[in-house]
C-alpha positions as CSV (number, residue, x, y, z in Angstrom):
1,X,107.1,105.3,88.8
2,X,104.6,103.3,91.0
3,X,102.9,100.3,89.3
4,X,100.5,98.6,91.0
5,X,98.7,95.3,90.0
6,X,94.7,95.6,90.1
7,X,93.6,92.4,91.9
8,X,90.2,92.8,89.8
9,X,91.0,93.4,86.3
10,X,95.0,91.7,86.3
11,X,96.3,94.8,85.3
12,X,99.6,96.3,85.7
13,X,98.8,100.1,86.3
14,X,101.0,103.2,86.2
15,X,99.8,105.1,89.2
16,X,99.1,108.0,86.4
17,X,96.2,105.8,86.3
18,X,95.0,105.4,89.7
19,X,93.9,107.6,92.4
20,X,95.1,107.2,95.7
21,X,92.5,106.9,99.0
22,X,94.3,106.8,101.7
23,X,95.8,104.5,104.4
24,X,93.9,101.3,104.2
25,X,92.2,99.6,107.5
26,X,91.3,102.5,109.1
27,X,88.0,101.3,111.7
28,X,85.2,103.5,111.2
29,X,82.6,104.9,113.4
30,X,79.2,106.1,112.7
31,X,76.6,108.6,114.5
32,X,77.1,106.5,118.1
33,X,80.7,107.3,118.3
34,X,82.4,109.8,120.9
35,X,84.0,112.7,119.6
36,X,86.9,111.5,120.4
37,X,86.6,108.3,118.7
38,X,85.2,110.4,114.8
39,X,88.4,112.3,115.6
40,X,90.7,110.0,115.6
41,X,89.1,108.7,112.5
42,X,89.0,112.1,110.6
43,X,92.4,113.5,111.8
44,X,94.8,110.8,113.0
45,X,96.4,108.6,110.2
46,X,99.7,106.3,110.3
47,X,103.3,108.0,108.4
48,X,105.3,105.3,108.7
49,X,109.0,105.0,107.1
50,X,108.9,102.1,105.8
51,X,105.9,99.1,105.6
52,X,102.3,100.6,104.6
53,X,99.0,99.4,103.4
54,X,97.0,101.8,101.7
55,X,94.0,102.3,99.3
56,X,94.2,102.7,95.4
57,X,91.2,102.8,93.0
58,X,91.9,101.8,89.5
59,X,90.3,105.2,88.1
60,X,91.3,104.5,84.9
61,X,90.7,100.6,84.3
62,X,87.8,99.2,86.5
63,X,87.1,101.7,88.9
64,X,87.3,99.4,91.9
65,X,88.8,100.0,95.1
66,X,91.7,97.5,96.2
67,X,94.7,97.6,98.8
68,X,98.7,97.8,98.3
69,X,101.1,96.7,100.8
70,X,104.1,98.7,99.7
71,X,107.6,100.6,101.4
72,X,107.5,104.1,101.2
73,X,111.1,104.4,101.2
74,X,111.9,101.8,98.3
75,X,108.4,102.1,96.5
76,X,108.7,98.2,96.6
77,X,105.4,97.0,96.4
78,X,104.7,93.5,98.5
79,X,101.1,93.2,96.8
80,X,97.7,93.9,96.3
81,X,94.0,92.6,97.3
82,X,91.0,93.6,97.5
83,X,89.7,96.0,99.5
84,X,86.5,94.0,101.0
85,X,89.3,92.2,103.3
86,X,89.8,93.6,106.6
87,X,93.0,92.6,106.7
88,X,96.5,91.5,104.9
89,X,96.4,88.3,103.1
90,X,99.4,85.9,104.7
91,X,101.4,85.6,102.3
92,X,101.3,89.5,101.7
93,X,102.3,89.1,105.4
94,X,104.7,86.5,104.5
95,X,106.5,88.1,102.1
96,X,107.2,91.4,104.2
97,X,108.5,89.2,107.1
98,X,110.9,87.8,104.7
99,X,112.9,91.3,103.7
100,X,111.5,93.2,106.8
101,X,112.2,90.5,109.7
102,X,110.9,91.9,113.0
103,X,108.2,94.3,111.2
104,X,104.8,95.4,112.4
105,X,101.7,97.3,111.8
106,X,99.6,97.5,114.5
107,X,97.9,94.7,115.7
108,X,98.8,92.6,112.6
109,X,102.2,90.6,113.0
């Protein structure tokens, strides 16, 4: 089982309760953007095997929104923060470099 600790409350959460949002960082755009450009937003999301950074509200504690770096072939989770960043803490960085030398996400390294 998942557990995840809510950067808010301090709790360590089953995901039983949470509720997952989603890949985490995703750049929105509003009513000015091409189509092509809301597309990408609505439709085109990361998979990866391996390193992710996703969204997870603690439904059943605070009911805030924060972000989880985790692997989605161990389950190993490399933190958590909150989701008004816009993007990875170092050390969250830090600590993936460390078991996942040569690792990247994008344009964070």
């Amino acid at each position: 089982m998942l557990i995840l600790n809510c950067p808010y409350c301090g709790v360590d959460a089953e995901e039983t309760e949470l509720h997952a949002g989603g890949e985490a960082h995703l750049k929105r755009f509003g009513p000015g953007s091409s189509d092509a450009e809301f597309e990408a937003y609505l439709f085109a999301r990361e998979n990866p095997k391996g390193v992710h950074f996703e969204r997870w509200r603690h439904a059943n504690g605070c009911g805030k929104w924060f972000h989880a770096a985790r692997c989605t072939m161990t389950l190993e989770v490399f933190g958590t923060y909150p989701a008004q960043v816009s993007e990875p803490p170092q050390d969250i960085r830090d600590k993936i470099t460390a078991k996942r030398p040569g690792w990247s996400w994008r344009d964070i390294k």
